[in-house]
C-alpha positions in Angstrom: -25.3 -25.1 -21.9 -26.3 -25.2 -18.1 -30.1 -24.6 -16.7 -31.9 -21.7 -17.3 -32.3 -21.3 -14.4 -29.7 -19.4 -13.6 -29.0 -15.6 -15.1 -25.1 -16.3 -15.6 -23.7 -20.1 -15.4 -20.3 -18.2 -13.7 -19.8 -15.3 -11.6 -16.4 -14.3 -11.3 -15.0 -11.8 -9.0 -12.2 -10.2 -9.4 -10.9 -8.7 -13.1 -6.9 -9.6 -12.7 -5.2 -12.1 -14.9 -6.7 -15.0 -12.6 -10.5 -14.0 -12.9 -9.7 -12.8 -16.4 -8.1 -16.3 -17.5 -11.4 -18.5 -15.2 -13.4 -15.9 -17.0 -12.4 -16.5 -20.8 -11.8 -20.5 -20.4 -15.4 -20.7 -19.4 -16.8 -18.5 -21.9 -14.9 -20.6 -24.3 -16.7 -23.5 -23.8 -19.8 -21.6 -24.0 -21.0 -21.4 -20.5 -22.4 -17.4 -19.4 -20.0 -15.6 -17.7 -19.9 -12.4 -15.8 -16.7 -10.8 -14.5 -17.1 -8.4 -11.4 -13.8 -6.0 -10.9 -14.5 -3.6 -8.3 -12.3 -0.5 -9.6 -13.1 1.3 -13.3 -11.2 -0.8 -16.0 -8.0 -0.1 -16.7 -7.0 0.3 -13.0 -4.0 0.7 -10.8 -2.2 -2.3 -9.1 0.5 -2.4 -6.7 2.4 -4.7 -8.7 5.9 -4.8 -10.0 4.4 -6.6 -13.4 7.6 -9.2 -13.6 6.7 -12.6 -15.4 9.0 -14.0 -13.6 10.5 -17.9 -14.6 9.3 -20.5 -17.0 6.2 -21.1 -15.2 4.9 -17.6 -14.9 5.8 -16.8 -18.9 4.4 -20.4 -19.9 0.8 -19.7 -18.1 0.3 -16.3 -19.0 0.9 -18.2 -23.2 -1.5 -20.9 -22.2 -4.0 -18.4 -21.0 -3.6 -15.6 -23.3 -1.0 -15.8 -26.1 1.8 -14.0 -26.1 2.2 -10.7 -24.2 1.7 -7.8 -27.0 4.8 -5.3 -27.8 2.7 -2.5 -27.1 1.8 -3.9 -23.8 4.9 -4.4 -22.4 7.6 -1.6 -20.9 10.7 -0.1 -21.8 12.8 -2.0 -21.6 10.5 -4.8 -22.6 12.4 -7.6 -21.5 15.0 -7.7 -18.6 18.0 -10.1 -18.8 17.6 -10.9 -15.3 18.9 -10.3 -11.8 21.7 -8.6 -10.3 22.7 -9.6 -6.9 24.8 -7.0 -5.0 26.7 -7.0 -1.3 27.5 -4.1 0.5 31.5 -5.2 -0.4 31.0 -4.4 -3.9 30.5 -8.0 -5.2 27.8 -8.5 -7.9 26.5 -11.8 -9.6 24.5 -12.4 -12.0 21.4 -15.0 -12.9 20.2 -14.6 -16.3 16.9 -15.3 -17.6 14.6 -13.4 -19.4 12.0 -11.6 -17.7 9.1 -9.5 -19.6 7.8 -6.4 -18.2 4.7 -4.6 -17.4 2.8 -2.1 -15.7 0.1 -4.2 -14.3 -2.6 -1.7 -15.2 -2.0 -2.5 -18.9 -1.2 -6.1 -18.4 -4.4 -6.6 -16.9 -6.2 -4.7 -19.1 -4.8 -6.9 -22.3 -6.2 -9.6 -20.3 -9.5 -8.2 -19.6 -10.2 -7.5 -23.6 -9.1 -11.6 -23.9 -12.1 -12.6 -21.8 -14.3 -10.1 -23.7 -13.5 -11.2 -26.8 -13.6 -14.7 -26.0 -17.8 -13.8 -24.8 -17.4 -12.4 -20.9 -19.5 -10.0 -19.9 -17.6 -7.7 -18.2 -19.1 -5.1 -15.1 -16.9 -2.2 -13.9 -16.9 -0.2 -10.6 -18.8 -3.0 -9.1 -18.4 -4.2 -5.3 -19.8 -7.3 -4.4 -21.0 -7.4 -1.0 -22.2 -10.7 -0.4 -22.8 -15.1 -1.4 -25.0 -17.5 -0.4 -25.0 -21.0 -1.3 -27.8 -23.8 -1.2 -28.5 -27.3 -3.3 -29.6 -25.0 -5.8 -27.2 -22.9 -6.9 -25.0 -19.6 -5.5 -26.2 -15.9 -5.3 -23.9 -12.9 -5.5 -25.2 -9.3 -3.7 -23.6 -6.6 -5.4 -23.6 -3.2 -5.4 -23.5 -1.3 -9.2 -24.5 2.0 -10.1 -25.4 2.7 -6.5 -27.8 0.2 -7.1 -27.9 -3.5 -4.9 -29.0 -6.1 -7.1 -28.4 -10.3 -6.5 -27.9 -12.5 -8.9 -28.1 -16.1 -9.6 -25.3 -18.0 -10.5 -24.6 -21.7 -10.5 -21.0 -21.0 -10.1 -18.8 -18.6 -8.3 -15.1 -18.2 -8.6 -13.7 -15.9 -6.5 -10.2 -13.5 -7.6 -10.3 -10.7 -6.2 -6.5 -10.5 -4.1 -5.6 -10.3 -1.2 -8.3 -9.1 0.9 -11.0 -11.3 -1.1 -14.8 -11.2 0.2 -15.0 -14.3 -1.6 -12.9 -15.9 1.1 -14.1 -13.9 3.7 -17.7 -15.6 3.4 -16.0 -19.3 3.2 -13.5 -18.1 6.3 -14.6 -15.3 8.5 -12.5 -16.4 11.4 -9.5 -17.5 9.6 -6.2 -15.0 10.7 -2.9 -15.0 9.0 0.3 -13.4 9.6 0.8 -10.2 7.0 3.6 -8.0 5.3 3.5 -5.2 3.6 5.2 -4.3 0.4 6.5 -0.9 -0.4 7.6 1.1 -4.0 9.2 4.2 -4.0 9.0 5.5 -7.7 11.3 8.0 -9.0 12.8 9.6 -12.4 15.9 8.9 -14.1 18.4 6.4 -13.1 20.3 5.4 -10.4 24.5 5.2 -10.4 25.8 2.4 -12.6 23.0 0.3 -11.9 22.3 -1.9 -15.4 18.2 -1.2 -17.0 18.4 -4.7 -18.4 18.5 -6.3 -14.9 16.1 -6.4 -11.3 18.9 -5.6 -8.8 18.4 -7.3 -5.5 20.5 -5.6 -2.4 22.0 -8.1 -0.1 22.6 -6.8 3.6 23.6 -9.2 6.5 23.1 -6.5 9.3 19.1 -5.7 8.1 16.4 -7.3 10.0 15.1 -10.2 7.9 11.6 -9.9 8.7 10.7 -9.4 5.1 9.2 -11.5 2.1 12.0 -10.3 -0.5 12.7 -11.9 -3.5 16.5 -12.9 -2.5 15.6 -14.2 1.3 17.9 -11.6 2.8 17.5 -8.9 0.3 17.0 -5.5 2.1 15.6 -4.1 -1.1 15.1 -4.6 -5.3 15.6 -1.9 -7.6 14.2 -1.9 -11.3 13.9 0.5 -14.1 10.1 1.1 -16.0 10.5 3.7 -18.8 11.9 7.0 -17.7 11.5 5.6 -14.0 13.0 3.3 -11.3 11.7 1.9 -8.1 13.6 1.0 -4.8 10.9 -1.5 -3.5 11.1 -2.9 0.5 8.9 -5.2 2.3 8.2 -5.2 6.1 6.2 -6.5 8.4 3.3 -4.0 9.3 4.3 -0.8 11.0 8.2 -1.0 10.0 7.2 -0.1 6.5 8.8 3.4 7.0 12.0 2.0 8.9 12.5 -0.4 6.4 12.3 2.3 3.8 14.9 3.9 5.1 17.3 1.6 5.7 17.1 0.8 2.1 17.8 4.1 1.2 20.4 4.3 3.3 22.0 1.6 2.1 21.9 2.7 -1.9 23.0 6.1 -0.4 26.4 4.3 1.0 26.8 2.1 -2.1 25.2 2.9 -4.6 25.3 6.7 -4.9 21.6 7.5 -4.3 20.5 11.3 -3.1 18.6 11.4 0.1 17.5 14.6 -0.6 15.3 13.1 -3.4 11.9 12.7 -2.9 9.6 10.1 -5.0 7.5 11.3 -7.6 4.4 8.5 -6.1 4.4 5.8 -3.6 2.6 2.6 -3.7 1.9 0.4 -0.6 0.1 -2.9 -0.2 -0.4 -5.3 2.8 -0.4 -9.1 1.8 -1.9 -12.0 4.3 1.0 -14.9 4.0 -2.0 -17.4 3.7 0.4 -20.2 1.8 1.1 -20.8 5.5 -2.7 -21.6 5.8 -2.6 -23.6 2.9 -0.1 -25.5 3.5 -1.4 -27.1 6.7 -4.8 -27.3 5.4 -6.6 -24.5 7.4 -7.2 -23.0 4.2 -8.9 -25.0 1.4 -9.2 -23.4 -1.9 -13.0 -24.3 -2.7 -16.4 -25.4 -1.1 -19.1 -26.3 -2.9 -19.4 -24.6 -6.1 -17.4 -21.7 -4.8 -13.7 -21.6 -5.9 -11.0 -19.3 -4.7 -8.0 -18.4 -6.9 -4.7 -16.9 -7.3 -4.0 -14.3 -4.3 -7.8 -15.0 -3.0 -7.0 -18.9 -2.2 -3.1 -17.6 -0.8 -1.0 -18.9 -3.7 2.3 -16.6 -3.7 5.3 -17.0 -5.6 7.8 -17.6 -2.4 10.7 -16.9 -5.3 9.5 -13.5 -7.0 7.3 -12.7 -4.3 4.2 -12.1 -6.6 1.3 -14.1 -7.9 0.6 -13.9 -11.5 1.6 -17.0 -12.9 0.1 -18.5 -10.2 -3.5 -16.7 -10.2 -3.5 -17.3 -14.0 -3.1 -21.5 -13.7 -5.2 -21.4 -10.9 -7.7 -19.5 -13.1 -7.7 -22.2 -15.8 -7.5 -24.9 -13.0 -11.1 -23.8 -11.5 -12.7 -22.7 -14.9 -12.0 -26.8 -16.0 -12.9 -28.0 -12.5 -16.6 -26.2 -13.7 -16.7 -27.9 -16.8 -15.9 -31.5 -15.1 -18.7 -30.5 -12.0 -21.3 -29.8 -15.1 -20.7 -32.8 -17.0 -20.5 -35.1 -14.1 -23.8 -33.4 -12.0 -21.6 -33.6 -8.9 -19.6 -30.1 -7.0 -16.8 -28.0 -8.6 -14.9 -28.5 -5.1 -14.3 -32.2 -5.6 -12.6 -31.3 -8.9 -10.7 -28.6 -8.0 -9.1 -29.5 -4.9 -7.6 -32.4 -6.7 -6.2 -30.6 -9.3 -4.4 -27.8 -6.7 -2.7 -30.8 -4.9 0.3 -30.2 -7.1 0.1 -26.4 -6.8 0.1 -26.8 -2.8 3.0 -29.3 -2.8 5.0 -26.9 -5.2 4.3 -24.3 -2.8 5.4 -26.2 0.3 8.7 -26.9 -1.1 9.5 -23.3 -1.9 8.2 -22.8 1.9 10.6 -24.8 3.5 13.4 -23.3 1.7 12.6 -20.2 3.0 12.6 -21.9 6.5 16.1 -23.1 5.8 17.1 -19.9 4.4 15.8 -17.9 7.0 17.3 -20.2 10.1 21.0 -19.8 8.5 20.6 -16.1 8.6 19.4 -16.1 12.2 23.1 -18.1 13.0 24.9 -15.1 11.1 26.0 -16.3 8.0 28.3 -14.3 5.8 28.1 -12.5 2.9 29.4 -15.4 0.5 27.0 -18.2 1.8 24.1 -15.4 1.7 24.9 -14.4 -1.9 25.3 -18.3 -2.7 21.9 -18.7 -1.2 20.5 -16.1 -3.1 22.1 -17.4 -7.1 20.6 -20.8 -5.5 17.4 -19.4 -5.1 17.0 -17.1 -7.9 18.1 -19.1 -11.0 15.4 -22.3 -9.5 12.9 -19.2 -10.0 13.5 -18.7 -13.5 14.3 -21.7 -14.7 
């Protein structure tokens, strides 16, 4: 056990799978933890809920166990993806992918960090961190109430936007996209449940983050649902939109006249960029930064889970090395994300590649062979 000191041991922002995994590895190991999640548990997230690939599957195991049945969709696992051209040509790139809506997913995990001895605080928004040779203070606000706390730890996983990052990097700037889901009911032409369908399109403007590198949108089933998801760069959300409809209208047999039962929106920084060339470092001190927080995105499946939830258990052992050595959790931790960062840059660089043959106008056989390239690397 750490000093007394201290009121927790580790504060953790952020209840997703990456503060939920940092959250139950330390408690494990019998530190005093205290997970932060802004929103009232279970809560929404904009997020498809794909384990996507070994790597994804294998960390969410390591983390958690296995995925419960009763967590998981309808159908529960999909066979893959489903790569289409605007000729009519569709290929295929198996690999099983389990299914969620995030809200549950996230939810299973929380109860893991509980049971493993987290305390756990709801509808809580921190506000604020310091940091000294004694330890690290979190401001929150719970209850309407502002408080501080003492920690000697803080690991900060709380997405996209994190506050924990903002205090480490209040100047840093990024590039951003935005990610858009149109959710209907029922089912859409021909198009296979067991399979995400990824919609190739030479002529669309490939300013996107899409899971194919070319893609102009996905479409999936959930349940008695499906989504047509796009992704844009800010203020073409709507254009983008509706060249993907468009597009599904001409091929695929969608309705325009339908409308979407709900819509879900989210802007992402593209901080892998920062990370990459080192303008963005994932810790300081004794404050961490995982998963979407520290910019670690899935370049393949164009999501973050497998990553936030490694990264999770990455800082939560860099915290047990810091305390049994006396020294900072930041010397710990940034050694073990070199890997992470070179996996990263290599997925980046394809991308790069990618994205400079569609600028010379390749076809739609070299942008379909690009995409079965890309895809089955993913899930393998």
């Amino acid at each position: 056990m750490m000093s007394s000191a201290f009121k927790y041991d580790v504060i953790v922002v952020g209840g997703g799978p990456g503060g939920s995994a940092a959250a139950k590895r330390c408690a494990e190991h019998g530190l005093k933890v205290l997970l932060l999640e802004k929103y009232k548990l279970p809560r929404h997230k904009v997020c498809a809920g794909w384990l996507i690939g070994s790597f994804t599957q294998n960390a969410v195991v390591r983390g958690f166990g296995s995925v419960p049945q009763n967590v998981l969709n309808d159908p529960p696992n999909l066979s893959g993806f489903m790569i289409h051209t605007p000729g009519g040509k569709r290929e295929r790139v198996e690999g099983k992918i389990p299914q969620a809506w995030r809200k549950d997913l996230d939810y299973w995990t929380n109860q893991k960090a509980a049971d493993a001895g987290a305390e756990i605080w709801d509808n809580v928004r921190a506000t604020g961190f310091a940091e000294d040779n004694r330890g690290c203070s979190v401001r929150l606000v719970r209850k309407g109430r502002e408080q501080e706390i003492n920690t000697r730890y803080v690991i900060g996983c709380d997405g996209a936007r994190s506050i924990v990052r903002r205090f480490l990097y209040p100047d840093l700037r990024s590039h951003t996209m935005q990610a858009l889901e149109h959710w209907y009911r029922g089912s859409l032409g021909d198009l296979e449940r067991e399979y995400l369908h990824e919609f190739l399109y030479p002529d669309a403007h490939y300013d996107t983050r899409s899971v194919a590198r070319g893609a102009i949108c996905g479409v999936a089933y959930k349940e008695d649902f499906f989504y047509i998801g796009a992704g844009a760069r800010p203020g073409r959300g709507k254009e983008n939109m509706q060249m993907a409809r468009d597009l599904l209208a001409r091929f695929y047999g969608f309705d325009l006249s339908r409308q979407p039962l709900w819509i879900d929106s989210c802007v992402v920084p593209e901080l892998h960029v920062n990370l990459i060339d080192g303008s963005l470092r994932p810790a300081r001190g004794n404050i961490l930064l995982v998963g979407d927080a520290a910019g670690l995105l899935d370049l393949i499946e164009g999501g973050g889970i497998g990553l936030a939830v490694h990264s999770g258990v990455l800082a939560a052992d860099s915290i047990l090395r810091a305390a049994q050595k006396g020294d900072k959790a930041e010397n710990h931790y940034l050694e073990a994300m070199k890997g992470v960062i070179s996996a990263i840059a290599k997925m980046h660089s394809y991308y790069v590649e990618a994205k400079k043959q569609i600028e010379q106008g390749v076809d739609d056989v070299l942008l379909m062979q690009n995409a079965v390239r890309y895809l089955s690397s993913s899930i393998e």
